[in-house]
N, CA, C and O atoms as CSV, one atom per row, in Angstrom:
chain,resi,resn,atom,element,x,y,z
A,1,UNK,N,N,-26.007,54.780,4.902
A,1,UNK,CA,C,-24.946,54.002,4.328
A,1,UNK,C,C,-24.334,53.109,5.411
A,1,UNK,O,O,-24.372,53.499,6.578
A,2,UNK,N,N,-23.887,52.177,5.163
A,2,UNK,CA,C,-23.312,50.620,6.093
A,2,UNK,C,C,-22.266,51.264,6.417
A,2,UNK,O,O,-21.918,50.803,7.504
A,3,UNK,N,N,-21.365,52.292,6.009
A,3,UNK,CA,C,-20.185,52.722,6.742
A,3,UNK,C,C,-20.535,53.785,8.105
A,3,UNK,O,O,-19.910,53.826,9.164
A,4,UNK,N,N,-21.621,54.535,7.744
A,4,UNK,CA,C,-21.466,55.172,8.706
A,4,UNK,C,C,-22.403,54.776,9.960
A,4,UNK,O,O,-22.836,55.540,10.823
A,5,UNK,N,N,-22.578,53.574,9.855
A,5,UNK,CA,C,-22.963,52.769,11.037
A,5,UNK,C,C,-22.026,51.978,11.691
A,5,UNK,O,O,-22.125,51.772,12.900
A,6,UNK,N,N,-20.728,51.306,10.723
A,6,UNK,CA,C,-20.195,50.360,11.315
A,6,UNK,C,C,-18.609,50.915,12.365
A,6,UNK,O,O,-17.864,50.354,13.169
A,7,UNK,N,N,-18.743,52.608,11.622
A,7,UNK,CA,C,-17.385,53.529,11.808
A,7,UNK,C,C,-17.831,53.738,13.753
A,7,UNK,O,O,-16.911,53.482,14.530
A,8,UNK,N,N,-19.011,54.121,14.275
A,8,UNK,CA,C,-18.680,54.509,15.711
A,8,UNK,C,C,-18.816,53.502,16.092
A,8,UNK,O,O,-18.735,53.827,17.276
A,9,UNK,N,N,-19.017,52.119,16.141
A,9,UNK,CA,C,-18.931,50.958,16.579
A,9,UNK,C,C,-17.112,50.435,17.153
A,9,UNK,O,O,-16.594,50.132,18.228
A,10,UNK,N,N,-16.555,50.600,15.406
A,10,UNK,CA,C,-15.499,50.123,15.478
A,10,UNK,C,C,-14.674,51.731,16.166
A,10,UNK,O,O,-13.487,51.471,16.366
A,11,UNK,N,N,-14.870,52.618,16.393
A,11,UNK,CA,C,-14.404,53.674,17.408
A,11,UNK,C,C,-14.182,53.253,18.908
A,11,UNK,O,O,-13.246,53.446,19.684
A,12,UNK,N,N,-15.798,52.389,19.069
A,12,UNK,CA,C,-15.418,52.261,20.593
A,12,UNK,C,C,-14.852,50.727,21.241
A,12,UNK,O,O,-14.680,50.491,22.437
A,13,UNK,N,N,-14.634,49.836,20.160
A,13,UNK,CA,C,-14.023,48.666,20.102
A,13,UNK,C,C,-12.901,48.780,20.225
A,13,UNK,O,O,-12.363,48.053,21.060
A,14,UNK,N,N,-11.965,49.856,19.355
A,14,UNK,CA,C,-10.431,50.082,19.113
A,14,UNK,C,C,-10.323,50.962,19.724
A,14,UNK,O,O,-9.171,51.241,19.391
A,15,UNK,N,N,-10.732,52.110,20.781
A,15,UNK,CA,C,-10.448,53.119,21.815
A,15,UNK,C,C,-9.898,54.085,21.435
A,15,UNK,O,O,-10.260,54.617,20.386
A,16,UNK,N,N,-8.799,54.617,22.233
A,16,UNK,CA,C,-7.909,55.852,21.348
A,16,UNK,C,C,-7.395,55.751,21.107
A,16,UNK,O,O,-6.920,56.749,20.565
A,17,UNK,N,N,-6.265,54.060,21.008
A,17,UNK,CA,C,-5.316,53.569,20.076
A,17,UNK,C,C,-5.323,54.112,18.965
A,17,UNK,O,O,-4.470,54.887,18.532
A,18,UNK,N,N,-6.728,53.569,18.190
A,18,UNK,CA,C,-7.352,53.661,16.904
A,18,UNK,C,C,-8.148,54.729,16.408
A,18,UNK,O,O,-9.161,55.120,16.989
A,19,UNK,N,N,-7.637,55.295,15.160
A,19,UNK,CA,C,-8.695,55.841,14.898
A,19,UNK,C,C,-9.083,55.759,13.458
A,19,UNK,O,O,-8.078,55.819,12.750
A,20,UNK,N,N,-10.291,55.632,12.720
A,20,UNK,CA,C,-10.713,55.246,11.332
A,20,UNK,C,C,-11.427,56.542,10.643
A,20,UNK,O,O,-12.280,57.139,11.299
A,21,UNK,N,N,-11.082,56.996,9.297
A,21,UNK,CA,C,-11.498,57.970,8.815
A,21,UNK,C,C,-11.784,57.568,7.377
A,21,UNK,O,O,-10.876,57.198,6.632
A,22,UNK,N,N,-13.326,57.661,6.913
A,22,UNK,CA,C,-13.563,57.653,6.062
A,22,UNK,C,C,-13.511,59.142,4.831
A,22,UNK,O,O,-14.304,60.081,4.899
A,23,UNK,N,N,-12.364,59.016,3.756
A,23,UNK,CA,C,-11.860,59.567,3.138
A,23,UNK,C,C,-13.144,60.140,2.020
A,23,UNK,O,O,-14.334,59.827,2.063
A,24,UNK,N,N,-12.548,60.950,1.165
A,24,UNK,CA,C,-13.734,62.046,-0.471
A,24,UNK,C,C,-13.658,60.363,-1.017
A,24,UNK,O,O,-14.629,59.607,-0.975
A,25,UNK,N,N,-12.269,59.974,-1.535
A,25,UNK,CA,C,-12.002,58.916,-2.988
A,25,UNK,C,C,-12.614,57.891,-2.244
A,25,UNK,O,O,-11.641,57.416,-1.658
A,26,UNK,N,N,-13.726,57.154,-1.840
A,26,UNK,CA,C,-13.937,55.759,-1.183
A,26,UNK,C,C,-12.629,55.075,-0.765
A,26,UNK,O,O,-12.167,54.012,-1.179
A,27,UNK,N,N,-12.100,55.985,0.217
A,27,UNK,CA,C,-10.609,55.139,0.993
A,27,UNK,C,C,-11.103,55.507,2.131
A,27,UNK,O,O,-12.042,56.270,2.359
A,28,UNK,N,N,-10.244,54.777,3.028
A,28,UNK,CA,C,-10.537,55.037,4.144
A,28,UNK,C,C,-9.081,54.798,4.976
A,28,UNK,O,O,-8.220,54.005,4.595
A,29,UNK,N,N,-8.998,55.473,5.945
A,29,UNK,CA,C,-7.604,55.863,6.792
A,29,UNK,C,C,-7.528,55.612,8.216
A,29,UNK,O,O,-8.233,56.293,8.961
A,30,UNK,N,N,-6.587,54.517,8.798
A,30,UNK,CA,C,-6.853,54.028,10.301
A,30,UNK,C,C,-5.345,54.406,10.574
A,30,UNK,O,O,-4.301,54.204,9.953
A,31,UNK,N,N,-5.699,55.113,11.897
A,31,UNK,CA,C,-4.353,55.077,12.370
A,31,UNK,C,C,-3.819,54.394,13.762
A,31,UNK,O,O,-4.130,54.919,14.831
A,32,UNK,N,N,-3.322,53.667,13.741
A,32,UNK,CA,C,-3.050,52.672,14.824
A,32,UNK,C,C,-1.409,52.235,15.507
A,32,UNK,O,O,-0.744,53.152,15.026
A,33,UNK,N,N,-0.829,51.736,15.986
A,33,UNK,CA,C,0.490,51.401,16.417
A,33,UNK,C,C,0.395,50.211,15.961
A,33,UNK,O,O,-0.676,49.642,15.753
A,34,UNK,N,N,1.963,49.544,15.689
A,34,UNK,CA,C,2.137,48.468,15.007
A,34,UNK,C,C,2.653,48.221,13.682
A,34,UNK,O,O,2.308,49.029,12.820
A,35,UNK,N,N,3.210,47.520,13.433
A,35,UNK,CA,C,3.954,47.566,11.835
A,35,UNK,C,C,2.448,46.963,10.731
A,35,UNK,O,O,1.255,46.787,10.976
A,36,UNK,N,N,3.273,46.807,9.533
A,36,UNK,CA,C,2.125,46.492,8.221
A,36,UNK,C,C,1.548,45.336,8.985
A,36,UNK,O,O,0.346,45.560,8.847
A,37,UNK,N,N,1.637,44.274,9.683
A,37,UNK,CA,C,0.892,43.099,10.007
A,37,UNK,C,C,0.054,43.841,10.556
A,37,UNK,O,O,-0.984,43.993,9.912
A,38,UNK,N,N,0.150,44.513,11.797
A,38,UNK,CA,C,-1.228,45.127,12.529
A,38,UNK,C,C,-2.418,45.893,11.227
A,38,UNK,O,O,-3.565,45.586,10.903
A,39,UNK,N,N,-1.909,46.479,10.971
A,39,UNK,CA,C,-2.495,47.569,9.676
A,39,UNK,C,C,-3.115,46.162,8.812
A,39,UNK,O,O,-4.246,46.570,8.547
A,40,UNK,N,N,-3.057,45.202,8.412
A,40,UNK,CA,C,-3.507,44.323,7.438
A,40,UNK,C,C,-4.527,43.312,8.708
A,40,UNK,O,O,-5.388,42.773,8.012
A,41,UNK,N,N,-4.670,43.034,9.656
A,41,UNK,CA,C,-5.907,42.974,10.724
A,41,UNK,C,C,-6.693,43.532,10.853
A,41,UNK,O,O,-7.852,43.118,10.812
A,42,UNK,N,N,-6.244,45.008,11.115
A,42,UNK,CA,C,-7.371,46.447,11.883
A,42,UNK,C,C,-7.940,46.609,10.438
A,42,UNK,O,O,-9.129,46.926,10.404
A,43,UNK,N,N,-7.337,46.458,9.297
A,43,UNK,CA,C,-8.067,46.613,8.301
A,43,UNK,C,C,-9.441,45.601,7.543
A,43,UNK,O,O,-10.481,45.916,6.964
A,44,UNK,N,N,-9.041,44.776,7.769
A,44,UNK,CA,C,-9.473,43.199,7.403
A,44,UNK,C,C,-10.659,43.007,8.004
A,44,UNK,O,O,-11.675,42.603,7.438
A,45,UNK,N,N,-10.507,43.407,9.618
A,45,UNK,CA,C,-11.449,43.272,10.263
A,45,UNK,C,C,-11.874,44.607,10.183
A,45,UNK,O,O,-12.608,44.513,11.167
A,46,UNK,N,N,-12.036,45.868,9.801
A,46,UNK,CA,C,-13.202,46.514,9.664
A,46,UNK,C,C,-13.988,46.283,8.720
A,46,UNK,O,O,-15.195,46.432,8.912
A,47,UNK,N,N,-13.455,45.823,7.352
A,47,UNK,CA,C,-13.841,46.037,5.992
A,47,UNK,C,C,-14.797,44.528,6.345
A,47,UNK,O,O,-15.808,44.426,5.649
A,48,UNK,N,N,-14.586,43.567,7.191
A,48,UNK,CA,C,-15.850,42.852,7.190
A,48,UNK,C,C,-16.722,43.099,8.172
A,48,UNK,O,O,-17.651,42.295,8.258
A,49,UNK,N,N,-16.699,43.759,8.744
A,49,UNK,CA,C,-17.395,44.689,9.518
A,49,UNK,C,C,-18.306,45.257,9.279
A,49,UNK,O,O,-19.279,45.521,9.986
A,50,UNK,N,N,-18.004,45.585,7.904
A,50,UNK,CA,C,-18.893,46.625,7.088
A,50,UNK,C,C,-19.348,45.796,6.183
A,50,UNK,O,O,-20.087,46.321,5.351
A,51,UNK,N,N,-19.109,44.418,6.042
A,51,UNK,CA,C,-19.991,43.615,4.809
A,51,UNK,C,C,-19.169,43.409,3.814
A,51,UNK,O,O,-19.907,42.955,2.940
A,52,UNK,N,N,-18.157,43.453,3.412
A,52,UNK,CA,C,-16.968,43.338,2.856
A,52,UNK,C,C,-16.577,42.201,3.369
A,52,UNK,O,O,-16.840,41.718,4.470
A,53,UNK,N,N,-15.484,41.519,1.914
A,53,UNK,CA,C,-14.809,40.459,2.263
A,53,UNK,C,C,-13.052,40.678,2.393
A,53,UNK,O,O,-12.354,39.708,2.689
A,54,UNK,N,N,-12.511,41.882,2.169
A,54,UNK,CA,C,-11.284,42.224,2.395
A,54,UNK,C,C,-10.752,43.609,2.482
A,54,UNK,O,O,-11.508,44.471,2.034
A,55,UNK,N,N,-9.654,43.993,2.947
A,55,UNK,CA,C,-9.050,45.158,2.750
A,55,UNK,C,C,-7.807,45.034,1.262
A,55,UNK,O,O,-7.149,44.041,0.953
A,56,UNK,N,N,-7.821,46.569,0.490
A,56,UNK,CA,C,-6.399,46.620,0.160
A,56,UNK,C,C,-5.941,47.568,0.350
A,56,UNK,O,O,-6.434,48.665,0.088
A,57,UNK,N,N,-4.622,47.299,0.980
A,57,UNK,CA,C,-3.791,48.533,1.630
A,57,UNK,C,C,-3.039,49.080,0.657
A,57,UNK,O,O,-2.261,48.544,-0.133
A,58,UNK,N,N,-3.454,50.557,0.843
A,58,UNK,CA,C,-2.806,51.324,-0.382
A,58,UNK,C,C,-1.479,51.641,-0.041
A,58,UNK,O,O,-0.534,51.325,-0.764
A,59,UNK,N,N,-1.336,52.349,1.197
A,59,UNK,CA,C,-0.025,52.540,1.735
A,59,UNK,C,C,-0.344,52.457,3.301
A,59,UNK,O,O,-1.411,52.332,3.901
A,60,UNK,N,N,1.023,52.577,3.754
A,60,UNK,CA,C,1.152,53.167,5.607
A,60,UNK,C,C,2.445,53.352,5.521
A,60,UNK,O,O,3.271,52.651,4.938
A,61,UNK,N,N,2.604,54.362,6.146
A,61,UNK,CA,C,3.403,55.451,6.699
A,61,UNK,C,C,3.373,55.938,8.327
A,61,UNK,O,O,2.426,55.950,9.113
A,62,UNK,N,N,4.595,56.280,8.488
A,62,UNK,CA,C,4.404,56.850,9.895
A,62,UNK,C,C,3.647,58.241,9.867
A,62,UNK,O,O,3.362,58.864,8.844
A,63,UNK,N,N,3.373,58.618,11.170
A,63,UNK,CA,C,2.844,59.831,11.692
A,63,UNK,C,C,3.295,60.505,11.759
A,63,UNK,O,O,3.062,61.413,10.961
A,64,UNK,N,N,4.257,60.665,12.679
A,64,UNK,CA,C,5.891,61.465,12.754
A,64,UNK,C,C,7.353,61.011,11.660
A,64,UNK,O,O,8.410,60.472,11.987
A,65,UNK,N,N,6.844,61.517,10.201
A,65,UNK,CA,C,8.827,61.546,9.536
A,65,UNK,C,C,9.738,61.321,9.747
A,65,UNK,O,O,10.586,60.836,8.999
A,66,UNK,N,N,9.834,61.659,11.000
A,66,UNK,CA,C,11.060,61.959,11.753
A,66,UNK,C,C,11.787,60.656,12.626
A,66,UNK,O,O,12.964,60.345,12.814
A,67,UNK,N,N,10.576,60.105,13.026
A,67,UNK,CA,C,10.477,58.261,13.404
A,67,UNK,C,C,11.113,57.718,12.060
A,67,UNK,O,O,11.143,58.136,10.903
A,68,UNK,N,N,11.714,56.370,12.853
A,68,UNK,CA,C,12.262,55.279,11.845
A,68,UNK,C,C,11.296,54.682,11.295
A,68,UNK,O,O,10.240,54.752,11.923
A,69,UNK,N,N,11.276,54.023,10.183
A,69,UNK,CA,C,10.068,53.391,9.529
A,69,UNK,C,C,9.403,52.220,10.354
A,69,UNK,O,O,10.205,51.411,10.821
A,70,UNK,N,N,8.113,52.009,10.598
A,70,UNK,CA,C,7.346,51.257,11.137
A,70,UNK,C,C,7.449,51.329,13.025
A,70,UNK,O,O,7.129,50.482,13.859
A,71,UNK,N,N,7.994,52.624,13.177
A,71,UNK,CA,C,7.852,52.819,14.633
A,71,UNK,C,C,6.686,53.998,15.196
A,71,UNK,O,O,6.322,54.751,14.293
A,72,UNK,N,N,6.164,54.214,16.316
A,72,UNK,CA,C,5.330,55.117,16.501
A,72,UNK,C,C,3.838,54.717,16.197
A,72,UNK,O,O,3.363,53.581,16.211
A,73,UNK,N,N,3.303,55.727,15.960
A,73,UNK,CA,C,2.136,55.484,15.213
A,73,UNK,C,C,2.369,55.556,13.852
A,73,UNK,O,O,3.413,55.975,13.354
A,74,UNK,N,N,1.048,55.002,13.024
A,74,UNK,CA,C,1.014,54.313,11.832
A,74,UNK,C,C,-0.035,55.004,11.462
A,74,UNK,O,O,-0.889,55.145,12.337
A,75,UNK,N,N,-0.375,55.791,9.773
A,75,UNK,CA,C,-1.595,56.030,9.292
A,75,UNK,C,C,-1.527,54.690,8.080
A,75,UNK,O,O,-0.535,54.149,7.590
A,76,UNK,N,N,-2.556,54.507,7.915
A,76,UNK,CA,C,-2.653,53.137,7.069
A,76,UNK,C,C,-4.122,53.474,6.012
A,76,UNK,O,O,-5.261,53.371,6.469
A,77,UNK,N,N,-3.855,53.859,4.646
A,77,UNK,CA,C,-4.918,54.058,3.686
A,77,UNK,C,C,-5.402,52.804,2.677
A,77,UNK,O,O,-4.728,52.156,1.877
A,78,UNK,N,N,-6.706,52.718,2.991
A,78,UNK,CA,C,-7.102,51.309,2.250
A,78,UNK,C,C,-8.588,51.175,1.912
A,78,UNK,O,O,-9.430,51.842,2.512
A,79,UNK,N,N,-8.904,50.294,0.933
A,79,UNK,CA,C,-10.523,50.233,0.498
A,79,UNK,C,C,-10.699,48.985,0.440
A,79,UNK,O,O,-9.926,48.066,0.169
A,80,UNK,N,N,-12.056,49.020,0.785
A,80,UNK,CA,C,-12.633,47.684,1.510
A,80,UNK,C,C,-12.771,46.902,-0.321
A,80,UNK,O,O,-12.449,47.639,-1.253
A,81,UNK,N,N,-13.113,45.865,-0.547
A,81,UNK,CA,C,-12.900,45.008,-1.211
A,81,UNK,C,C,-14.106,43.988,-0.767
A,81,UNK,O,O,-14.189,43.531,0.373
A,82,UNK,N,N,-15.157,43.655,-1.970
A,82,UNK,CA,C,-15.951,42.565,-2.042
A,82,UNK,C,C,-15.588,41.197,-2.495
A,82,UNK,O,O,-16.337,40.258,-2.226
A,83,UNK,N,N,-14.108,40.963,-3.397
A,83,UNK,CA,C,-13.552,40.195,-3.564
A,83,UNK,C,C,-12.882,39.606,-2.265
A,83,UNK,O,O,-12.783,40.256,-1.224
A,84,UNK,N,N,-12.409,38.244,-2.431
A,84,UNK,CA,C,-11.412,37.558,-1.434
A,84,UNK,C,C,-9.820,37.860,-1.198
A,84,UNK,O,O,-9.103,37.358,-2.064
A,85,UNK,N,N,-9.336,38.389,-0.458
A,85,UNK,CA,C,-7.951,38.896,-0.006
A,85,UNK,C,C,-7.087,37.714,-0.744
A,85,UNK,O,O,-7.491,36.596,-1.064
A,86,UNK,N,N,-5.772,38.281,-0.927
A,86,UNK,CA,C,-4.768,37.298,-1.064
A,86,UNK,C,C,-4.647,35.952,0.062
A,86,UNK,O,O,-3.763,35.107,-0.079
């Protein structure tokens, strides 16, 4: 499958900043630093990565609760998209 070729690629591109987890429901989960703009890039650019023409972000949330919203690290859940992004 095209994902599980394009997933240790984009592992060693994005370092230990990043990390990408392909989910059971065809989602997939990156967790990265940075508010929703970063999360709508790291996404964008994996999902064409993989042959895809977009991401849609289902949600992102912090890591730690306990953090103010959009500080810390970020988990960010989303599915790649053959259609054209907004």
């Amino acid at each position: 499958m095209m994902r599980s070729v394009f997933l240790p690629a984009l592992c060693v591109i994005f370092g230990a900043c990043t990390t990408i987890k392909i989910n059971h429901d065809d989602t997939s989960t990156i967790e990265h630093e940075g508010g929703v703009q970063v999360a709508k890039d790291l996404t964008t650019r994996a999902c064409r990565r993989a042959g895809q023409q977009s991401a849609d972000i289902i949600s992102t949330v912090n890591k730690d609760p306990a953090l103010p919203a959009g500080t810390g690290k970020q988990v960010t859940t989303f599915r790649c998209s053959a259609a054209e992004g907004p």
